[in-house]
N, C-alpha and C positions, 0 to 999 in steps of 0.2 A: 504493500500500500504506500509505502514512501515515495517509489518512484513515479505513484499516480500522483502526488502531492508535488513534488518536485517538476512534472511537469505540467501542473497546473500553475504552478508560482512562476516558473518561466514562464508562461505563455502571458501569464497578467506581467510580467515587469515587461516583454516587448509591447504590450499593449499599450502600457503607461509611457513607455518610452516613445513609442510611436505619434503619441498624444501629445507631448511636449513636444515634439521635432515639427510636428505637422501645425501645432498652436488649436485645436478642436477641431473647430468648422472649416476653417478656411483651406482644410484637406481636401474639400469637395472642387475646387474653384482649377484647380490642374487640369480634370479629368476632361472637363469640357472644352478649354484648350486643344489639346493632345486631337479630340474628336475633330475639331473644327482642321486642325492640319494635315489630319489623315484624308481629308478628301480633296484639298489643297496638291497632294502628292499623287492622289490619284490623275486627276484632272488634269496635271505637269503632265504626267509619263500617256496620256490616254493620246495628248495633242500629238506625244511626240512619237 
């Protein structure tokens, strides 16, 4: 049972870490970016 506990405490410290890195919400605000370029790249290489 330790190692099930052990890698529940890992998972919660990348979670908290990931939380501070990212600032909360403003984690969401990349994602739509990234979306908007992907077609960008498409639309480049379709012309060419």
């Amino acid at each position: 049972m330790k190692k099930v506990w052990i890698a529940i405490a890992a998972v919660a410290i990348i979670a908290g870490i990931a939380l501070l890195f990212s600032g909360g919400e403003p984690a969401a605000t990349p994602a739509p970016e990234e979306e908007v370029s992907i077609p960008d790249d498409r639309i480049g290489s379709g012309i060419r």
